[in-house]
N, C-alpha and C positions, 0 to 999 in steps of 0.2 A: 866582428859583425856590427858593433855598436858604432864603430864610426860611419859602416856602410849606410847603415840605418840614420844619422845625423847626415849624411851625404843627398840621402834619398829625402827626407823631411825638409829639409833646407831647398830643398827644389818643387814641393809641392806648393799648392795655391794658399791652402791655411794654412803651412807654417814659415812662408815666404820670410814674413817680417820679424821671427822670433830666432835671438841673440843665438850664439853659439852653445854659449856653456847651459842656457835652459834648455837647446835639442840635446843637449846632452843628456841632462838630469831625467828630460822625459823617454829620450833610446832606455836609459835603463828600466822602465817599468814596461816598455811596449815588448811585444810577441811576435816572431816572426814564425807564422806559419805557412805549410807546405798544403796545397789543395787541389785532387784531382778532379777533370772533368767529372760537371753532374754534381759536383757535392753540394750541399748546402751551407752558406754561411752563417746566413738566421732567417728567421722563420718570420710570415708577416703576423702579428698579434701576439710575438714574444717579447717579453719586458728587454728592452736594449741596453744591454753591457758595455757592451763596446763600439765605439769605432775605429771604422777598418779603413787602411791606404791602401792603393793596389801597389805593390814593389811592382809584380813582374806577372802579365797574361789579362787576361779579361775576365769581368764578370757583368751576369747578368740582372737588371732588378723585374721582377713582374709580380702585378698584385692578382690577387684571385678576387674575382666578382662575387660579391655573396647573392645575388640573383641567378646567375645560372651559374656557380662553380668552377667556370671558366678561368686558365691562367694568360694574362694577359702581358704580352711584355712593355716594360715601363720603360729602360732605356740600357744600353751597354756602355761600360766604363772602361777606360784599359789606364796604364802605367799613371801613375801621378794623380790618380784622382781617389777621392775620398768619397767614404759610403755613411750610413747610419747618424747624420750630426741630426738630424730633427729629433731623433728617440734620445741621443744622449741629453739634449738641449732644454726640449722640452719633459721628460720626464716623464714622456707616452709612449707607447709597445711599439714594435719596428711596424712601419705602414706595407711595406712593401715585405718579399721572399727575395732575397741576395742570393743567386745559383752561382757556381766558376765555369764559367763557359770552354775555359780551356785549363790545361797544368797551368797554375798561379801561386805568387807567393805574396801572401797578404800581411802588412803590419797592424797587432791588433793591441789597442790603445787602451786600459780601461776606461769606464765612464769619469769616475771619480778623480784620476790622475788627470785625465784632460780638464776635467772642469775646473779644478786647483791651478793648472794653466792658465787658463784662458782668465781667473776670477787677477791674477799677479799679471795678466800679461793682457790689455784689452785689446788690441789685434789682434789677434785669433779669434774671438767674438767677432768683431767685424767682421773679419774674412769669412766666419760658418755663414753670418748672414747674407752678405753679399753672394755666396755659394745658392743658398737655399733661394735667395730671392730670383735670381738666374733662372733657377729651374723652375720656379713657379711661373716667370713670366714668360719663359717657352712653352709651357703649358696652356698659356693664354693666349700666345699667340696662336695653338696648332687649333687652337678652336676658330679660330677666323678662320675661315677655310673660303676661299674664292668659287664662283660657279661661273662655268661657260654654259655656251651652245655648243651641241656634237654638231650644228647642221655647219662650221668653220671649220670643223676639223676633217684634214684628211683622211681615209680609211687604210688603213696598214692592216692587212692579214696576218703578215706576221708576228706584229705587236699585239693583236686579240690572242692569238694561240699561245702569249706567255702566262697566261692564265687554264687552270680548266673549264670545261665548258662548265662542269656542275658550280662552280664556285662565281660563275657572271652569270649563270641565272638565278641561285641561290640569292646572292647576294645585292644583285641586281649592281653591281659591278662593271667596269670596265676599262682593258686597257687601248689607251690612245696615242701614245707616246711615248719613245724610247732613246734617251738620249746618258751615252756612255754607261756608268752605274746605276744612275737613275732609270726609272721607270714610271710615268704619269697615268692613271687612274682615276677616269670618272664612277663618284656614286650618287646615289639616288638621297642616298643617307650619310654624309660623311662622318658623322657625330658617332654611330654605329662600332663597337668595341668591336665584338663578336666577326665582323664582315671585316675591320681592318686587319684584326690580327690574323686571321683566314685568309687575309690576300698576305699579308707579309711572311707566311708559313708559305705560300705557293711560289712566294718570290724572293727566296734568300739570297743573297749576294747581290741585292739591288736597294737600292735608297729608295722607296715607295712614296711619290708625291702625290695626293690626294686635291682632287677638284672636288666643286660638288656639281649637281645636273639636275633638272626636272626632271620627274617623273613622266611625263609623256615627249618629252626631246627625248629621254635614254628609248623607252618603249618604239617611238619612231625608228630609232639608230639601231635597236636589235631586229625589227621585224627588217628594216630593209637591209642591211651587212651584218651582222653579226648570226643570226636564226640558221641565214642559208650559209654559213661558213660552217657553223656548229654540225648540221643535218647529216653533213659526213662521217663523222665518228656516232651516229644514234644507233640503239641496241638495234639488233637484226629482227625484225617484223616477227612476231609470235603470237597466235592465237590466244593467251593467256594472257598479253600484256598492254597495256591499255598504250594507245598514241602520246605521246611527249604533252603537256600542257603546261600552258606561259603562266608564270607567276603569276598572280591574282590578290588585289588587297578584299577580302570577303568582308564584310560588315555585317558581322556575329555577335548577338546578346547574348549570353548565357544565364542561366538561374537555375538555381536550384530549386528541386522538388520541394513546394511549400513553402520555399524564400517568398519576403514580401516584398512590394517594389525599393528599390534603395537599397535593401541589404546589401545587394551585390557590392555598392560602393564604397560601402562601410566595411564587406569584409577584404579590400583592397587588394591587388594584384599580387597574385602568390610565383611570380616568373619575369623574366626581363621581356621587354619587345618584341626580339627576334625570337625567343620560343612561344610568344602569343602571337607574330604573324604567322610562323611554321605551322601550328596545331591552328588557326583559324583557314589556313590553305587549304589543309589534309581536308578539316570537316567541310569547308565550304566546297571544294571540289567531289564531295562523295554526294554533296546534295543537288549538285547540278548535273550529275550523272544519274541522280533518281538509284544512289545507294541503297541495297535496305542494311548494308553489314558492311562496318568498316573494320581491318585486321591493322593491329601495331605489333609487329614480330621482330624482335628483337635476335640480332645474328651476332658473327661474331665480330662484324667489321662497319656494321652499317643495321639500320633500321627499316625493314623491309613494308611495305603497307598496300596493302589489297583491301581491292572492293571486291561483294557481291554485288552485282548489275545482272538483273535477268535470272535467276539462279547461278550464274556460274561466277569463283572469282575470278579476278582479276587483278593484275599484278602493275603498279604505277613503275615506268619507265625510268626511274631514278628513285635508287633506295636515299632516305636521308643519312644525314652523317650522323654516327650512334652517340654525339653528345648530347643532342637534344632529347634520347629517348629519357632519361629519368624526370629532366624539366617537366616536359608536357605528359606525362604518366602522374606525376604527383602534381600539375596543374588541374588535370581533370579529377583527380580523387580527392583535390581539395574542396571543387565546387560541385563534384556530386554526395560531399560530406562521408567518404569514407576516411579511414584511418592511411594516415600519409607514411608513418611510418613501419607498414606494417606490410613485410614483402615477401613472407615465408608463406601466407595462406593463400587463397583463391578471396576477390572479393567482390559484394556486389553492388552499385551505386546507381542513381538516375539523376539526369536533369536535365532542364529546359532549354529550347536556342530556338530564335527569332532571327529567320532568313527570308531574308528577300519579302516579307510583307507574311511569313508560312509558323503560324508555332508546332515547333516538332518537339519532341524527345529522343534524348538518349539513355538508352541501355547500356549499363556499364556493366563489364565482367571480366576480372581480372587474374592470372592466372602464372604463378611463379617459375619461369623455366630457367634454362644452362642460362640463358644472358641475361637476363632480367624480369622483367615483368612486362609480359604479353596481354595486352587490354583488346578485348572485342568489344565493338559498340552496332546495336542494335538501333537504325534511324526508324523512330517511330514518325507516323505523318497522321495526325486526325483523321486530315479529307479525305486520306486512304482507306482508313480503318474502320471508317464509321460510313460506310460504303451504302446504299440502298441494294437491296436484292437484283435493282432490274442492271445494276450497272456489274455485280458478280456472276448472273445466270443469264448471258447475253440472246439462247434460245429462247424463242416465247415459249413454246408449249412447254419445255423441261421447268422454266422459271415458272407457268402457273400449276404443275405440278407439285414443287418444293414448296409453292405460294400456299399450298391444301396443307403440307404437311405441319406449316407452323404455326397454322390457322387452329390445329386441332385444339379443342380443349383440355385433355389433358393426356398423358401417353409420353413416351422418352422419346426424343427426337436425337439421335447418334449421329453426330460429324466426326468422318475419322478420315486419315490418310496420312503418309510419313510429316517427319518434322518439317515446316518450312510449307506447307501446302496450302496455307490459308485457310488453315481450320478458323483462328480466333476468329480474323474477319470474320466469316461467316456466320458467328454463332454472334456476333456484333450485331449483323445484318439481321437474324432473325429477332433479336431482343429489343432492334429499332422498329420491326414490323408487328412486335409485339404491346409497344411502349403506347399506353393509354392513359390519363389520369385517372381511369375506374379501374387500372391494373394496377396490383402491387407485387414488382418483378423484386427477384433478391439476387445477388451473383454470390458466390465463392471462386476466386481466380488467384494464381501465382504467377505470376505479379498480373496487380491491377495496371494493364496497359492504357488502357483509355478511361477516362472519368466522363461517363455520362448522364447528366442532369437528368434529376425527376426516377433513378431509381437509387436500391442500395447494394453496393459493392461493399465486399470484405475479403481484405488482406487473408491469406491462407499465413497460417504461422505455428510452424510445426514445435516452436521452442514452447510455446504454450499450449499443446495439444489441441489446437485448433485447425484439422486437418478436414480435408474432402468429406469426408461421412460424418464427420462430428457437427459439422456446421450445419450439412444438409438436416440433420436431425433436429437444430436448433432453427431452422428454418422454419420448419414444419408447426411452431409456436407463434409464428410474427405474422400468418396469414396471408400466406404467397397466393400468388394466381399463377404466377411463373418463376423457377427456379432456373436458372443455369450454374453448371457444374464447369470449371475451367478445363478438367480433365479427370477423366474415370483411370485412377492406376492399379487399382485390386479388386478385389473380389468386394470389401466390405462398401468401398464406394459405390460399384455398381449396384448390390443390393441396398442401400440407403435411397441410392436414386430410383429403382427401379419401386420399390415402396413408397415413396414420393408421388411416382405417377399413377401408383393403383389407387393411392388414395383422393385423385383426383384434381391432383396438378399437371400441369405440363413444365418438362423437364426438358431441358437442351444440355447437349454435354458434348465433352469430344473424345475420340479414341484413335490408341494407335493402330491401323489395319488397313492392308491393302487392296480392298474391295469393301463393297457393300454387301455381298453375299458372306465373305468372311470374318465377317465382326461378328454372326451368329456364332461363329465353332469356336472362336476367340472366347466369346462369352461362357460359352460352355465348357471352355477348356479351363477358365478358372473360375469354373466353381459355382458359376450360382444356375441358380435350379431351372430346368427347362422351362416349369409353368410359368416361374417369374420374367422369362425373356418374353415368353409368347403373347402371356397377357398386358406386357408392360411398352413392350416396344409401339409404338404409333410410326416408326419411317425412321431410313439410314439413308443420310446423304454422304459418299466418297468422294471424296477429291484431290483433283494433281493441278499442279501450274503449269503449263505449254508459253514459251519465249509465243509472242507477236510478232507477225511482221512489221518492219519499218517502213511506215506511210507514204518516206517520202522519196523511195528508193526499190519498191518490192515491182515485179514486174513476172509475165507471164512465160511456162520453158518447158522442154517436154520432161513430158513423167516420167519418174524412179519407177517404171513396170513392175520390177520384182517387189519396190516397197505398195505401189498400188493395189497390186494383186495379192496381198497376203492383206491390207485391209478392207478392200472392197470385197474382193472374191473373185465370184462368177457375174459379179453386178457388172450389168454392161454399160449402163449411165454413168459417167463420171466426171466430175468437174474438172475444170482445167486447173493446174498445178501451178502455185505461185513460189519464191522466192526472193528473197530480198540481195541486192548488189551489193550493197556498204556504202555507206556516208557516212560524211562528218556528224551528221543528227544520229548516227547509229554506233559512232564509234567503229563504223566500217564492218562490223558483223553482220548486218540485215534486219537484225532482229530491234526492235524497242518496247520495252515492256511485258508483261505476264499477265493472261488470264487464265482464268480457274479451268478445268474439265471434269465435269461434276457426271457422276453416276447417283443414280435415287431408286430408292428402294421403298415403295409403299408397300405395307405391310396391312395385305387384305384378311381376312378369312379363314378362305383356305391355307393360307400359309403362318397364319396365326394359330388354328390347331395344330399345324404339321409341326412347327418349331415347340409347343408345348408339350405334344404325345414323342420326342425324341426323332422324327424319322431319319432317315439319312441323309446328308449333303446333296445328292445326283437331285432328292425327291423336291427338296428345297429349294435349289436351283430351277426348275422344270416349273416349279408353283411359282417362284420370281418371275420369270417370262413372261409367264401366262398372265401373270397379275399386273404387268404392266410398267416392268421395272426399265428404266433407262440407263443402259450400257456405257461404259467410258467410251465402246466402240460407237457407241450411236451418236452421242454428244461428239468424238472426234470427227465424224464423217459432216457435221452442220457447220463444224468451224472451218474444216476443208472446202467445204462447199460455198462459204463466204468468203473465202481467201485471206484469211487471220493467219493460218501458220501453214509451216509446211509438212511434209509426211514423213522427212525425220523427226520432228517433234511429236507427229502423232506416235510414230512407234518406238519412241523413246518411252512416252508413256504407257503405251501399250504393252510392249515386249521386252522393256529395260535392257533394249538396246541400243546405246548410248549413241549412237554415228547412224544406226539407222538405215545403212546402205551395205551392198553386199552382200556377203555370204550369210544367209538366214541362221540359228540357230537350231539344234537340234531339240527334237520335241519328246515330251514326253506325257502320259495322261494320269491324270491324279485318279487316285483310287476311291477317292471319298466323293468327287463330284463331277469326274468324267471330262473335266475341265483340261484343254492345253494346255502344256507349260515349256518354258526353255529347261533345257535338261538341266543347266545349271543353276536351277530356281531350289534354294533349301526348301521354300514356302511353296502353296500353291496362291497363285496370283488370285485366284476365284474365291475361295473357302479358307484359306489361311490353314491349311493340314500340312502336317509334315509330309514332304515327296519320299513316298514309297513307290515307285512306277518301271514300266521297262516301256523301253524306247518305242517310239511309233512315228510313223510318217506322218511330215510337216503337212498339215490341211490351210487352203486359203482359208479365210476367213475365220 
């Protein structure tokens, strides 16, 4: 074997020029080993032992990015060539990972015996160098990279389709030319690691020639050939999933909560390029959708990401490839200053982003599952949040009603309704109606969403026992005119609050319950004492969100009769029924945006003794009425009557039934307050009682 081995040496590039009887003296210290596909030869940042000649098979080099992780391929060698002389040479750790791309048999040299060569023998020195310089100066050249115009090149269908479509929009890629093994490819970026070696994985068995292109020549050449060739293979139309959208470079600041200006630059970029345009696309696309909740769901093959738009989510037409989910997971937990390497808990971060002229926030929350780590982000918008009543309570007469309620001097003002309903807004809205320089407002909130000048907010923080009632109590020191409560969750908070407004503040707070008349049984049902609700309460506002119609696209059709007739009645006036078509401004739904449907409950008198001496529910309800209470149904039939939504949306809210159309539900009447319900309701929709009931025929209205 040793003479095969001095056969094979004597034909390589470095030992071309070296005498016989020295390949001889060096066969005997070299190693001939056997190496299957996949193995490794050495490792990139292992101190370099040896160098290796290939006898027989190929092998591969590819460095790993330490920005995104990524393995990138560096170059393939096959018989006659030699690997590793920069680590022996220089006496620095191997730069690259040597894989055997096929069965190969490698001669392995040690460092020490070659260098005792090469020190007796100065050709072989030369020859490593003229080796290495070789390869550097190919490296130098692949960076000159030439750029055409696409508007000179002819358009081949079939040459665009050797690529996928996700990988020429991803990457903003394309291919132009096909000639034998070769294959020619315009990119927008040719310098781009990530995007090359993503087209040469898509393209094996082809010599991948790289142009470069402008950014609006390629943009031209996609919308006019490439978009409509692609359009054929796009997912099949689905309710859930949002229309295709063209790559987008967003022009995104980020900062952190309480960073000051420049930090950001000084704490330097934690991700390469292409995972900061990927996660600048995702966010800036959720914001031009009027996102309130972005999803990053990590699967088994790919990164799945949904918006809510309108309350409902919605699912983006192209899952990302699941390299990037760890990049942009620990991008954003770097700059909202969570712990980066910490993936076993749930965790929770904020920070800032400056789009398009708008400063927003994000909600960060994080959340360990099978694939990784699932981040929901919560798009805070100021101009939204810090809303004035007239643009929440779009009824006159219901808005100068709720206008009475927050006017009061002192007495609990209860915003309740499920999660997602625009409680905070509201209680936002009242504490702006409230905000005076001769007032001194206090908040307690988890988490402090908005920061508004001129009062004082405090962080809820249960690790120091500074929770809902603890605070309200320390409030009661600092000389409030108004307190709001972020949210009432037990018994102890509501009696802190409800003691608060006997003593002669006004208290705003919010709760969970599905009416306004059932926030009283709710109340009662945990625990705190009748005289304290009756005497304390000053007014309960409910509310739900109803999808808008779209402005630019809703048009007039005839009416759902069975849905009209179960919310009008026997009313024989009734407006004419709108609906939205779908457009591009709508995302083709009909709908654009959400407003409130607010039920109110002033709390007069009579219904202020009734709820103190215990009466029943039915009696409570009847005293509501009478005392002037405004219905979800009364406020749905003002927004029907303006042509804002349609009457599935009213009786989605109404009926919590979801479509709205069809076969009505069956009904049932609540024992505590004589109240309808769908049979299938655990709760009563009116009073919040558990359904004890037996069935009764469905009544209009």
């Amino acid at each position: 074997m040793d003479e095969a081995v001095v056969r094979f040496l004597s034909g390589t590039e470095l030992m071309a020029h070296v005498p016989e009887d020295m390949l001889t003296r060096i066969a005997t210290h070299a190693q001939v080993r056997k190496l299957n596909a996949g193995q490794v030869v050495y490792e990139q940042g292992t101190i370099a032992e040896f160098l290796y000649f290939i006898y027989a098979g190929s092998v591969e080099l590819k460095r790993t990015d330490a920005l995104t992780g990524r393995d990138f391929l560096f170059a393939l060698y096959g018989p006659g060539k030699s690997i590793g002389e920069e680590g022996v040479l220089l006496d620095d750790p191997y730069s690259v990972t040597a894989i055997v791309a096929e069965e190969s048999h490698l001669v392995a040299l040690p460092r020490d015996h070659f260098r005792t060569a090469m020190s007796r023998l100065p050709q072989i020195g030369v020859a490593a160098s003229q080796i290495m310089a070789r390869r550097a100066n190919r490296l130098l050249n692949d960076k000159g990279v030439r750029f055409i115009s696409l508007a000179k090149i002819p358009f081949d269908p079939d040459v665009v389709r050797m690529l996928p479509g996700r990988v020429i929009k991803e990457h903003r890629v394309v291919p132009i030319a096909h000639r034998g093994r070769t294959l020619s490819v315009a990119m927008v970026n040719p310098h781009d690691l990530v995007a090359s070696d993503e087209v040469q994985r898509n393209a094996r068995g082809y010599y991948v020639e790289v142009v470069g292109v402008a950014g609006a020549d390629f943009d031209v050449w996609m919308n006019k050939h490439v978009l409509p060739l692609l359009e054929g293979v796009q997912v099949a139309e689905d309710p859930h999933v949002l229309a295709p959208m063209p790559p987008r470079r967003h022009a995104l600041e980020f900062q952190s909560e309480g960073e000051a200006e420049g930090d950001a630059e000084r704490r330097g970029a934690v991700s390469g390029e292409q995972v900061i345009g990927m996660m600048n696309q995702l966010i800036g696309d959720a914001m031009l959708l009027e996102a309130s909740d972005i999803h990053l769901e990590p699967r088994a093959e790919s990164l799945q990401v949904r918006y809510r738009i309108d309350g409902k989510l919605m699912r983006r037409s192209e899952d990302v490839p699941l390299r990037y989910h760890q990049a942009i997971v620990n991008r954003l937990k770097a700059m909202a200053e969570m712990k980066i390497s910490e993936r076993r808990k749930p965790q929770d971060g904020r920070l800032s982003v400056q789009f398009q002229g708008r400063e927003l926030a994000l909600r960060l929350s994080t959340l360990p599952t099978r694939f990784g780590e699932k981040v929901v982000m919560r798009v805070l918008d100021k101009a939204n949040a810090l809303m004035s009543l007239d643009r929440i309570v779009i009824v006159p007469h219901v808005r100068e009603l709720t206008r009475e309620l927050i006017k009061s001097p002192h007495g609990i003002l209860m915003i309740t309704g499920p999660t997602g309903s625009g409680k905070t807004t509201t209680m936002y809205s009242a504490i702006l109606e409230k905000k005076d320089e001769g007032i001194n407002i206090v908040t307690i909130e988890d988490p402090i969403e908005y920061t508004i000048p001129g009062i004082t907010q405090v962080q809820y923080n249960e690790s120091v026992d500074l929770g809902f009632a603890e605070a309200v109590r320390s409030f009661m020191r600092q000389d409030p005119d108004v307190i709001m409560v972020g949210e009432t969750r037990d018994e102890r908070t509501a009696a802190a609050a409800m003691a608060a407004a006997l003593s002669g503040h006004l208290v705003v707070t919010s709760f969970h319950t599905n009416s306004a008349i059932g926030t009283i049984y709710r109340l009662m049902e945990m625990g705190v004492e009748n005289f304290l609700i009756g005497n304390a309460l000053a007014g309960i506002i409910a509310q739900r969100l109803v999808r808008t119609l779209c402005p630019d696209c809703r048009q007039q059709t005839d009416a759902n009769d069975v849905l009209m007739d179960r919310i009008y009645g026997t009313q024989a006036e009734r407006p004419p029924v709108w609906i939205g078509r779908g457009c591009s401004r709508c995302n083709n739904t009909g709908y654009r945006g959400r407003t409130a449907v607010i039920e109110v409950l002033p709390i007069g008198d009579e219904l202020r003794d009734a709820i103190a001496t215990g009466q029943p529910m039915a009696v409570l309800r009847r005293l509501a009425q009478d005392g002037g209470m405004v219905t979800f149904r009364d406020y749905c039939k003002a927004l029907l009557g303006r042509g804002l939504t349609t009457p599935s949306e009213v009786a989605r809210v109404l009926y919590a039934n979801d479509d709205g159309i069809g076969e009505l539900p069956r009904h049932v009447r609540c024992t505590s307050c004589s109240a309808v319900n769908d049979a299938d309701n655990r709760f009563c929709e009116e009073c919040g009682a558990p359904m004890q009931a037996a069935p009764v025929a469905p009544t209009p209205g």
